[in-house]
C-alpha atoms as a printed R data frame, in Angstrom:
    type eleno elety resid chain resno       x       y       z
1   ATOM     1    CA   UNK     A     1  85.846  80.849 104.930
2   ATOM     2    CA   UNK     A     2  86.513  80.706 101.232
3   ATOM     3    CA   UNK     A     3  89.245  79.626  99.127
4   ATOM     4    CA   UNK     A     4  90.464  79.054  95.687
5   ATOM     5    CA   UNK     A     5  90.334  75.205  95.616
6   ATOM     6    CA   UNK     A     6  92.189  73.037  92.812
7   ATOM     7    CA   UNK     A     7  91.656  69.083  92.796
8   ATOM     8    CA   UNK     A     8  92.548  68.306  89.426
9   ATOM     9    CA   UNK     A     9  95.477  69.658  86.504
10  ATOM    10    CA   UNK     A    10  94.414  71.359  84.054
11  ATOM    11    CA   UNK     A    11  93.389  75.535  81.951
12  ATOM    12    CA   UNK     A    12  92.849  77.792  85.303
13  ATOM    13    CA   UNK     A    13  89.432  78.849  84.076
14  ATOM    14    CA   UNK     A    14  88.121  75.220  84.561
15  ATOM    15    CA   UNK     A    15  90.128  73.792  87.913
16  ATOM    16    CA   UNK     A    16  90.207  76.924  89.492
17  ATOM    17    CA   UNK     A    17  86.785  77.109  91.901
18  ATOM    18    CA   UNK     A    18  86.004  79.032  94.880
19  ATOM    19    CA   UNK     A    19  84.503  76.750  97.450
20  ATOM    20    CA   UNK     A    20  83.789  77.102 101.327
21  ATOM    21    CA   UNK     A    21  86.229  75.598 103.658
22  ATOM    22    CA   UNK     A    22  87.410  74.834 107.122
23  ATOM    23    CA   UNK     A    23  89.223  77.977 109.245
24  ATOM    24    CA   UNK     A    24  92.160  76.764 109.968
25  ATOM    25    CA   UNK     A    25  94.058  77.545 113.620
26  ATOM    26    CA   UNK     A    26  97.577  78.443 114.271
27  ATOM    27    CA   UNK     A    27  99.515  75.848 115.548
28  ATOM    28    CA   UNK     A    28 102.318  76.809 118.406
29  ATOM    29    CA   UNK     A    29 104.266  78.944 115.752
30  ATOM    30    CA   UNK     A    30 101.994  79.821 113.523
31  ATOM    31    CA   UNK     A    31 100.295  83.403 112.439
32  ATOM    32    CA   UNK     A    32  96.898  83.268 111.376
33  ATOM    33    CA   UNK     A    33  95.881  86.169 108.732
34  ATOM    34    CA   UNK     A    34  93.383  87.453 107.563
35  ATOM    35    CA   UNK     A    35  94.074  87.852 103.937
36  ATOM    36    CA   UNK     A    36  93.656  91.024 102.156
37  ATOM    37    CA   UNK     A    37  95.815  90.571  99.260
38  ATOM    38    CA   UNK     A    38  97.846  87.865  97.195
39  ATOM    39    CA   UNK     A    39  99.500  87.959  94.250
40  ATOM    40    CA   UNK     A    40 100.526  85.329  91.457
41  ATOM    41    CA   UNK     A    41 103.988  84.060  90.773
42  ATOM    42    CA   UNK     A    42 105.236  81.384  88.216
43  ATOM    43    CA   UNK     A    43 105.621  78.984  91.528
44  ATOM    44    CA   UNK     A    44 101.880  79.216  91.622
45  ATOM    45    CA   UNK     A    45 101.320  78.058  88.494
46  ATOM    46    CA   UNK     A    46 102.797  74.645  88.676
47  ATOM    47    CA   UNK     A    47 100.030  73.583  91.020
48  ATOM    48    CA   UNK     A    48  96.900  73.978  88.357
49  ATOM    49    CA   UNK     A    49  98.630  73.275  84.988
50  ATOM    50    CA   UNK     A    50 100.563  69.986  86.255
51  ATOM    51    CA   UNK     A    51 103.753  70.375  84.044
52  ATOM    52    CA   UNK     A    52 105.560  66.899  84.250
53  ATOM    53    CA   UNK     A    53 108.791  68.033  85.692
54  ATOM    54    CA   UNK     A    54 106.844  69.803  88.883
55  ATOM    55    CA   UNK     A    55 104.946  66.979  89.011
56  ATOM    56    CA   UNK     A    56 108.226  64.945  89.404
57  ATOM    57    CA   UNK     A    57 109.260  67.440  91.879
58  ATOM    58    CA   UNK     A    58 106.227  67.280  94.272
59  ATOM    59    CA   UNK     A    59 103.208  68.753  93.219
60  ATOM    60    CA   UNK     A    60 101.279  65.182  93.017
61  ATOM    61    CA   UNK     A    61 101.349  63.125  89.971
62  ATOM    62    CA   UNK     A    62  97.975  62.480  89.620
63  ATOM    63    CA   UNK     A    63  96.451  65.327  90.811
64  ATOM    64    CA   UNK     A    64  97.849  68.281  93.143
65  ATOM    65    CA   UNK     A    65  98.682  67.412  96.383
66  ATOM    66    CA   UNK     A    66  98.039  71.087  97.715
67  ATOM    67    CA   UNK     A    67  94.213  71.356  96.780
68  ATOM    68    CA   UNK     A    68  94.801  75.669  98.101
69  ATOM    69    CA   UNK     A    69  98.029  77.361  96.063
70  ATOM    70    CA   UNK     A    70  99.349  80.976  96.663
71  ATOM    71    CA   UNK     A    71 102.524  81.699  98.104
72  ATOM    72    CA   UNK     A    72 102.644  85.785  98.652
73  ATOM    73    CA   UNK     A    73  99.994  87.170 101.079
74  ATOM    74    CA   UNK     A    74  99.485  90.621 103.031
75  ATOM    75    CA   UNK     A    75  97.027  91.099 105.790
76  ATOM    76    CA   UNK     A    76  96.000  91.488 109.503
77  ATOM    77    CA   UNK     A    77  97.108  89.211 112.255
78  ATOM    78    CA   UNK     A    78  93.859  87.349 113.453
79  ATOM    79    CA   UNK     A    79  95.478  85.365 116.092
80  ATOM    80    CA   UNK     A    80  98.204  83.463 116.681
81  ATOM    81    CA   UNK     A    81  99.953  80.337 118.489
82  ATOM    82    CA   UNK     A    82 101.399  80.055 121.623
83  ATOM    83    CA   UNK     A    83 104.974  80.260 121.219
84  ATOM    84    CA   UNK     A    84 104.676  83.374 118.310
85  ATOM    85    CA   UNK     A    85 106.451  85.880 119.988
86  ATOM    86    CA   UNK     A    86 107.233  89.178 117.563
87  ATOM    87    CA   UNK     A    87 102.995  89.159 116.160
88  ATOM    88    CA   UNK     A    88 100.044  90.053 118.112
89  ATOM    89    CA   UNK     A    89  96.654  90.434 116.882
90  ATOM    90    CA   UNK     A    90  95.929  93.276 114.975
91  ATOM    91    CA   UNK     A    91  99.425  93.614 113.266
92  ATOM    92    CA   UNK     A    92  99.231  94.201 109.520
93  ATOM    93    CA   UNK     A    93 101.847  92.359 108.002
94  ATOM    94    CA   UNK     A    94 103.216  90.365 105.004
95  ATOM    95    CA   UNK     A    95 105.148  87.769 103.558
96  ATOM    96    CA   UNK     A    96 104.999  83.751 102.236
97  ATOM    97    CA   UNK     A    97 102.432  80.965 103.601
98  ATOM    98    CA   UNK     A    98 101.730  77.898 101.166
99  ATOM    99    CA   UNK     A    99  98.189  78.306 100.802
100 ATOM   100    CA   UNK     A   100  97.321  82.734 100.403
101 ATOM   101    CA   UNK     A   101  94.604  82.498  97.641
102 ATOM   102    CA   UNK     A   102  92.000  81.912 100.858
103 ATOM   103    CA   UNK     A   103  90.452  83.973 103.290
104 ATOM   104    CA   UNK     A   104  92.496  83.278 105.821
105 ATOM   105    CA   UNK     A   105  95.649  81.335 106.290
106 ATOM   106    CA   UNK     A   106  98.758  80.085 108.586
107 ATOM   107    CA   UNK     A   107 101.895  81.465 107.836
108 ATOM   108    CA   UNK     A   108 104.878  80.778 109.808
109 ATOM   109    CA   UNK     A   109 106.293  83.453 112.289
110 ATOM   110    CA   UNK     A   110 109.640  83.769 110.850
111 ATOM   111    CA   UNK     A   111 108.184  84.043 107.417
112 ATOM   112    CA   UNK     A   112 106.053  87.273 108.196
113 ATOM   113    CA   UNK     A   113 107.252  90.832 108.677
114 ATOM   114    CA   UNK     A   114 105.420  94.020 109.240
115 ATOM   115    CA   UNK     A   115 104.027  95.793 106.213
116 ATOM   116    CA   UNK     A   116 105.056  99.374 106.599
117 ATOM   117    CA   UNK     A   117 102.462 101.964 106.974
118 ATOM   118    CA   UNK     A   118 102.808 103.869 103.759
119 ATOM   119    CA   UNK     A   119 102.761 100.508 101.473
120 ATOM   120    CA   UNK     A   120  98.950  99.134 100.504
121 ATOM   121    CA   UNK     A   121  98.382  95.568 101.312
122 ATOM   122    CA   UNK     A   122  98.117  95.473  97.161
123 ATOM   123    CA   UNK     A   123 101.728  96.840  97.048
124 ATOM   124    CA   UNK     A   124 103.173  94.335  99.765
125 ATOM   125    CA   UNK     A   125 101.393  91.056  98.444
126 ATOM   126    CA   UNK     A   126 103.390  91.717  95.374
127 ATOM   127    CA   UNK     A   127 106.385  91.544  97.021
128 ATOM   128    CA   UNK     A   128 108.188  88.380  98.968
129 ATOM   129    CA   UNK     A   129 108.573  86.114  96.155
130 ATOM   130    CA   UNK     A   130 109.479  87.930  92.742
131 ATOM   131    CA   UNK     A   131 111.527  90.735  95.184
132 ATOM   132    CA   UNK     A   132 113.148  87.432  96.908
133 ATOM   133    CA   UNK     A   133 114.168  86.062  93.327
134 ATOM   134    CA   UNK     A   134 115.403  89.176  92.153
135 ATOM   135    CA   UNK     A   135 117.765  90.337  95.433
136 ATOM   136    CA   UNK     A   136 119.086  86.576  95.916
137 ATOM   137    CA   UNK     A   137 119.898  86.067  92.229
138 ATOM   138    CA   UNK     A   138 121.517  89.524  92.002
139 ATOM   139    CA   UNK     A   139 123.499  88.641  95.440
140 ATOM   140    CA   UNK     A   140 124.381  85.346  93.721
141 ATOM   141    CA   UNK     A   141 126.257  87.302  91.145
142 ATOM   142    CA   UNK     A   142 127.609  89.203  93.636
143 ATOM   143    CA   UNK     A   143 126.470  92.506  92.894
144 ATOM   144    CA   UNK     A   144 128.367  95.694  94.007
145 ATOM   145    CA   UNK     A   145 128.323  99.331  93.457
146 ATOM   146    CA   UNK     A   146 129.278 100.845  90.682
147 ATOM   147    CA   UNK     A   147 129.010  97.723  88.565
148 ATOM   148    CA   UNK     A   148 127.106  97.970  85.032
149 ATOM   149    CA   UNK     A   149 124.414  95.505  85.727
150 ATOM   150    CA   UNK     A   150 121.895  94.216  82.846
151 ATOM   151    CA   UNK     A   151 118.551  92.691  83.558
152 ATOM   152    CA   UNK     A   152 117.139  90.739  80.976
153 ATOM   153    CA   UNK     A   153 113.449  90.454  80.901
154 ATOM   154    CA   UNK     A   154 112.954  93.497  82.614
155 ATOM   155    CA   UNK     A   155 109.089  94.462  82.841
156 ATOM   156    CA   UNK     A   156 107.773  90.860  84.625
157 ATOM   157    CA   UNK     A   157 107.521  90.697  88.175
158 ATOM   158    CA   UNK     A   158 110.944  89.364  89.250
159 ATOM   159    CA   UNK     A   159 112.581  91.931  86.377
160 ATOM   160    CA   UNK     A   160 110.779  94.899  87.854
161 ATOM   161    CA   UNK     A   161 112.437  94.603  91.748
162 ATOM   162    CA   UNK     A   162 115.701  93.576  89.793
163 ATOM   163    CA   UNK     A   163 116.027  96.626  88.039
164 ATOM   164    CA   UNK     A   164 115.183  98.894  91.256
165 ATOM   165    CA   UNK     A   165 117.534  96.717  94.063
166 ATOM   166    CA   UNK     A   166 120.126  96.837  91.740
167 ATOM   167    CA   UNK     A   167 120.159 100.382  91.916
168 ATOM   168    CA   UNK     A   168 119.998 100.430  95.443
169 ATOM   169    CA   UNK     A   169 123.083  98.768  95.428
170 ATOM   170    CA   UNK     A   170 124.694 101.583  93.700
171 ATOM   171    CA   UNK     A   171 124.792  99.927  90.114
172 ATOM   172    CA   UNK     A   172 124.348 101.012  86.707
173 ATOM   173    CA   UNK     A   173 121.042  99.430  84.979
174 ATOM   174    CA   UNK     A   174 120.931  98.531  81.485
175 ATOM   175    CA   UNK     A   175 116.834  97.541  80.899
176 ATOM   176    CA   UNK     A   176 116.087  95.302  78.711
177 ATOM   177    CA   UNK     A   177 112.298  94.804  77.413
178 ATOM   178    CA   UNK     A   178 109.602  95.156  74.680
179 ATOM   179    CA   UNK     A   179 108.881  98.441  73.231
180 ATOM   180    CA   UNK     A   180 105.943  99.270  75.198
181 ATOM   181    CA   UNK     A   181 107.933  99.067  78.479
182 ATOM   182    CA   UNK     A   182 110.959 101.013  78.350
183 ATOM   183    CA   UNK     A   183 109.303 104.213  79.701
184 ATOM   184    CA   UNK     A   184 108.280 102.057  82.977
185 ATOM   185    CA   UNK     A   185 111.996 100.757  83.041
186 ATOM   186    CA   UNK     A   186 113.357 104.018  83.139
187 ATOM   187    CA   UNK     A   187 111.156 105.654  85.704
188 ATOM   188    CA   UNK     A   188 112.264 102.866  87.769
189 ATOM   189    CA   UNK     A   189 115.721 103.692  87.770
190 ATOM   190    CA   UNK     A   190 117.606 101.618  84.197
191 ATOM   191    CA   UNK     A   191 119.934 104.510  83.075
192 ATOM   192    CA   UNK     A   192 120.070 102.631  79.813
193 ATOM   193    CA   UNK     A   193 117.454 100.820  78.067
194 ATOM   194    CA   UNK     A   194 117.461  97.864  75.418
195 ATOM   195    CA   UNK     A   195 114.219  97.230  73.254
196 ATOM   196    CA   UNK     A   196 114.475  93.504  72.228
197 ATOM   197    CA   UNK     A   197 112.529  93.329  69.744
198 ATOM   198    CA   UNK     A   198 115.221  96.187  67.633
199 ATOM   199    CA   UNK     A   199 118.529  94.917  68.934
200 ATOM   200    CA   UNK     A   200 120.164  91.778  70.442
201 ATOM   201    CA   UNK     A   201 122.228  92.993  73.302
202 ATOM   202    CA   UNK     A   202 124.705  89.822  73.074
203 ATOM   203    CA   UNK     A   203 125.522  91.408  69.622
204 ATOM   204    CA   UNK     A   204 125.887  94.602  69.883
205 ATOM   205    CA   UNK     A   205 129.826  94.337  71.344
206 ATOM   206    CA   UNK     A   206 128.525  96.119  75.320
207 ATOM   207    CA   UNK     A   207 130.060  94.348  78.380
208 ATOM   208    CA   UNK     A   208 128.359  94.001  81.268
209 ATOM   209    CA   UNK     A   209 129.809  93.338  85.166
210 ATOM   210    CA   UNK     A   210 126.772  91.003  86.061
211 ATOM   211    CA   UNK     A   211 123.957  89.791  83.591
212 ATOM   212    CA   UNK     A   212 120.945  88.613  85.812
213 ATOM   213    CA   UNK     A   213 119.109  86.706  82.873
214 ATOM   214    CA   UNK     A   214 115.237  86.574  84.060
215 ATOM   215    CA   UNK     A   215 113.382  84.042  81.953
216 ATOM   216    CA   UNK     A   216 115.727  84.994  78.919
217 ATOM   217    CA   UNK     A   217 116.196  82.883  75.779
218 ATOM   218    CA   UNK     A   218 119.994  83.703  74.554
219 ATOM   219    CA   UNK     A   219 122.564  80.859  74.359
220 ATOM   220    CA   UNK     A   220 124.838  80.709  77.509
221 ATOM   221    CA   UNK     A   221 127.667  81.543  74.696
222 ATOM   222    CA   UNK     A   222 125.501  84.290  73.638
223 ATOM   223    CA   UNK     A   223 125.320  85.611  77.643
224 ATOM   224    CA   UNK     A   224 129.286  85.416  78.267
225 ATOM   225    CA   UNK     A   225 130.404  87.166  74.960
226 ATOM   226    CA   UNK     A   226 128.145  89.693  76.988
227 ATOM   227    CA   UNK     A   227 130.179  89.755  80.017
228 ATOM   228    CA   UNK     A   228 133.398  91.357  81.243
229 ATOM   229    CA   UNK     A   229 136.641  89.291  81.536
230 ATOM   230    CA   UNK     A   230 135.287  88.682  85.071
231 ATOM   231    CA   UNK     A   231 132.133  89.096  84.602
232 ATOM   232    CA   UNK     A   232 128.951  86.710  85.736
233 ATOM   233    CA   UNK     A   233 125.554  85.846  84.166
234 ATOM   234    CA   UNK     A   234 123.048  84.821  86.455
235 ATOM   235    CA   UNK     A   235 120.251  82.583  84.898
236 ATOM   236    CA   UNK     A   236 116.933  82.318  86.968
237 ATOM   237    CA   UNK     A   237 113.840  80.758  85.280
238 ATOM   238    CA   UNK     A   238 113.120  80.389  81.809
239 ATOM   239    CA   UNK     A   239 112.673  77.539  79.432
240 ATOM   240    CA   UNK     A   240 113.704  73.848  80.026
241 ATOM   241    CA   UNK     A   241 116.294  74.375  77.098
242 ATOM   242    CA   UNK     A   242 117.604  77.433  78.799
243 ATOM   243    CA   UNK     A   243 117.596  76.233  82.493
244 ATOM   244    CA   UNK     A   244 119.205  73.119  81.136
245 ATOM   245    CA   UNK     A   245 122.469  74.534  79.135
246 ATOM   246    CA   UNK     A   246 122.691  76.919  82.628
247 ATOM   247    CA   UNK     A   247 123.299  73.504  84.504
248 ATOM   248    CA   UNK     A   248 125.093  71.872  81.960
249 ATOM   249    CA   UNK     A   249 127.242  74.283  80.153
250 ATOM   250    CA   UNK     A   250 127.341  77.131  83.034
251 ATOM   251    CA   UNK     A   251 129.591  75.350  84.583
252 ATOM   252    CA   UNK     A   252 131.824  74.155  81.644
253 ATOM   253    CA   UNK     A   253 132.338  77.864  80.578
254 ATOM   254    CA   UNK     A   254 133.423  79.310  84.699
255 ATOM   255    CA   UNK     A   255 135.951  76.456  84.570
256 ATOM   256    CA   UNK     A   256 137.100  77.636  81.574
257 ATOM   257    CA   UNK     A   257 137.840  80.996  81.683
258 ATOM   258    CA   UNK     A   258 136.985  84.033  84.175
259 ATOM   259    CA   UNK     A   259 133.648  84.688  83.175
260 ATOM   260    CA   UNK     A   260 130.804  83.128  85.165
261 ATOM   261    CA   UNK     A   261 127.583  81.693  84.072
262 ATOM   262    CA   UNK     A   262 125.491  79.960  87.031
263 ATOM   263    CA   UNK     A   263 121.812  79.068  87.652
264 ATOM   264    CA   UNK     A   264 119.699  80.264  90.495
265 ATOM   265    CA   UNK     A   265 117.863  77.768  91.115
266 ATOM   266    CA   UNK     A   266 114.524  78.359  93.671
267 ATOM   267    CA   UNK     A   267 114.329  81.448  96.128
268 ATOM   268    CA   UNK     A   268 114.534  80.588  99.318
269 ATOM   269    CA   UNK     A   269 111.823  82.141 101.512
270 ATOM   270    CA   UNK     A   270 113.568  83.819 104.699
271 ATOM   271    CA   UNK     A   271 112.659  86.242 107.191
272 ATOM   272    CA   UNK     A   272 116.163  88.241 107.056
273 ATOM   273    CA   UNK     A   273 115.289  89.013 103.078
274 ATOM   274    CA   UNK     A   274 111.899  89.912 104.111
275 ATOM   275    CA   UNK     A   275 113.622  92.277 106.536
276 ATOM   276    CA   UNK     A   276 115.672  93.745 103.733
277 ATOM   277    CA   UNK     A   277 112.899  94.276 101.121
278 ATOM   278    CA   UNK     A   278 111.025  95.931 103.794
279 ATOM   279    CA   UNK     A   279 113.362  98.661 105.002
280 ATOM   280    CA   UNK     A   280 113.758  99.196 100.968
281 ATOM   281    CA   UNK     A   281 109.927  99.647 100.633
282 ATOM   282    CA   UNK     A   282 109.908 102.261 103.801
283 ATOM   283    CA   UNK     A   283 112.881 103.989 101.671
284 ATOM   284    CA   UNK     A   284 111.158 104.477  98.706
285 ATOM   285    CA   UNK     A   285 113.888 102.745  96.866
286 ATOM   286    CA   UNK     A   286 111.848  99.680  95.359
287 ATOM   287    CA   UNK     A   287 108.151 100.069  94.799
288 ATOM   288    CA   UNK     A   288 106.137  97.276  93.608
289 ATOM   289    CA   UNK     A   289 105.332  97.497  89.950
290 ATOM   290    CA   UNK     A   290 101.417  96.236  89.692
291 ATOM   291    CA   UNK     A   291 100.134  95.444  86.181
292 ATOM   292    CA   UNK     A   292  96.675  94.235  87.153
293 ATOM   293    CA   UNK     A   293  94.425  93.392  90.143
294 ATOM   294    CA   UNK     A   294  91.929  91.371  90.006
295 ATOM   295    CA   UNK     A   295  89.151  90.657  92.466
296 ATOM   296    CA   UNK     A   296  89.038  87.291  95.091
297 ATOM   297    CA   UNK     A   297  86.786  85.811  92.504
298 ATOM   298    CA   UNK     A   298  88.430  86.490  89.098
299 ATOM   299    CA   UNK     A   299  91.937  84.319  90.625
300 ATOM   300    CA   UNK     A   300  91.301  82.089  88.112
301 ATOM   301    CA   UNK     A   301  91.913  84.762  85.187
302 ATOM   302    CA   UNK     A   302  94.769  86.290  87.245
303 ATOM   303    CA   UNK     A   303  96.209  82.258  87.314
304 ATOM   304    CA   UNK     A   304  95.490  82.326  83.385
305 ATOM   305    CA   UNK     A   305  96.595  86.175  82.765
306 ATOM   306    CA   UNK     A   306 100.485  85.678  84.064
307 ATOM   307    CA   UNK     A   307 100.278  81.806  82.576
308 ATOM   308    CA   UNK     A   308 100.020  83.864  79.296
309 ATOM   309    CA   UNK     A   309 103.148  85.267  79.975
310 ATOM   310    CA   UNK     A   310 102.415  89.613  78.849
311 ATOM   311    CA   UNK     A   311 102.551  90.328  82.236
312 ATOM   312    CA   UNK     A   312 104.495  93.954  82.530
313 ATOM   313    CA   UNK     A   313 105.076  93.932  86.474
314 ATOM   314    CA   UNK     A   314 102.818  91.865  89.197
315 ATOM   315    CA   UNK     A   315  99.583  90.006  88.887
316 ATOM   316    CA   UNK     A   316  97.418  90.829  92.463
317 ATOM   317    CA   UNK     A   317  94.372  89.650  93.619
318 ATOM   318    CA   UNK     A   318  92.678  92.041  96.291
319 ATOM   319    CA   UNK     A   319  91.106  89.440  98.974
320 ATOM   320    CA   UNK     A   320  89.356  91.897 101.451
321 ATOM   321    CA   UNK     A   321  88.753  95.095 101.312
């Protein structure tokens, strides 16, 4: 089969190579797929560019430990192990496995659920990990209905799902993004909408129930003068600078007063989630917002095209056809 194969760190366009490798077979709990889409998330990046701190964290010092990357994958159950007991062959599903920018891979049974009819496998490989971030980090602020809800960074991947599961929830969506994308944001459900590049929301004297900051850049002081008396800002992602006054002065300022600041740390692929997402997708309440696909063999430019960072919704890669 093929795969995208990385051996060394470095620019996507140079370590990224498609090369012919070994099948693999399920193990006893394992679902082999056949892929026929992935899609690209910031996770996926770490792998190929070798940023010190992920290489500190896992990802091999010298060179990556994981030579295939890819986390989100949709496709058709090829075969699986002996003690899988809710996939048979044939099943078109979707979900995480640690190695999706291949032809084929092993995911783990409780990390798969069915892809519902109506949904392409395009649409469903965009989903598990930027839909994960987005419902987990709004659940971390403990989102309810009738809140006023912003989402900063609101036209990437994990901003897109925010802004749409938030208003599943029943809350009111204030949009922030870039000029170009506040149509999108309001089509997908923001009753209010923020261009950044005209107005600083953590000036303009609004108050906001829950702030789920996605990759944002403002000062935690900045995020609670944005926030109700008991209000709660909800960092996930971002720079080093950022993530680190989240961990360090997040929890200065909830000890201080009733506003919360806290940092979300990881997603944490989970079948129940998947679950979730899914019965949303069936709904029609969240569809995947795709800014590009790319074919199996251009994953290298997909890799460098989010790595950019002007990506206004998800990054695919169609597999099979």
């Amino acid at each position: 089969m093929k795969a995208i194969i990385c051996t060394k760190y470095g620019d996507p366009l140079d370590v990224l190579q498609m090369q012919e490798v070994e099948k693999p077979t399920p193990a006893a709990n394992r679902v082999l797929v056949k892929v026929h889409a992935t899609s690209v998330n910031p996770v996926d990046l770490a792998p190929v560019k070798g940023a010190f701190l992920a290489r500190l964290l896992g990802t091999g010092l010298l060179k990556p430990k994981q030579k295939i990357t890819g986390t989100d994958i949709a496709g058709r159950v090829e075969a699986v192990g002996k003690d899988v007991k809710l996939f048979k062959p044939g099943d078109e599903v979707f979900g995480a496995s640690p190695a999706g920018f291949a032809e084929y891979t092993c995911a783990r049974e409780d990390l798969l659920v069915l892809k519902p009819a109506q949904v392409t496998f395009q649409e469903a490989a965009a989903v598990p990990v930027a839909a994960l971030t987005a419902l987990q980090g709004l659940r971390k602020g403990q989102i309810q209905h009738g809140q006023s809800v912003l989402i900063h960074s609101a036209s990437g991947g994990v901003g897109t799902f925010a802004v749409q599961i938030a208003r599943s929830f029943g809350a009111e969506v204030t949009a922030v993004c870039s000029t170009m994308n506040l149509d999108s944001a309001r089509s997908m459900g923001a009753e209010h909408v923020i261009d950044y590049s005209r107005e600083d929301f953590t000036k303009n004297g609004r108050k906001y129930d829950l702030i789920f900051a996605v990759n944002g850049y403002h000062s935690m002081p900045g995020y609670r003068n944005s926030l109700n008396p008991k209000g709660m800002c909800i960092v996930a992602g971002g720079s080093l600078a950022q993530i680190s006054q989240a961990l360090l002065l997040g929890p200065l300022i909830s000890k201080a007063e009733g506003r919360k600041i806290g940092f979300m740390g990881i997603a944490t692929l989970n079948q129940k989630d998947l679950f979730f997402l899914k019965e949303l997708l069936e709904t029609g309440k969240v569809k995947p917002a795709i800014d590009k696909n790319y074919p199996f063999s251009g994953t290298a430019e997909a890799v460098q095209y989010l790595m950019e960072g002007h990506a206004r919704g998800k990054v695919v890669i169609t597999v099979a056809s």
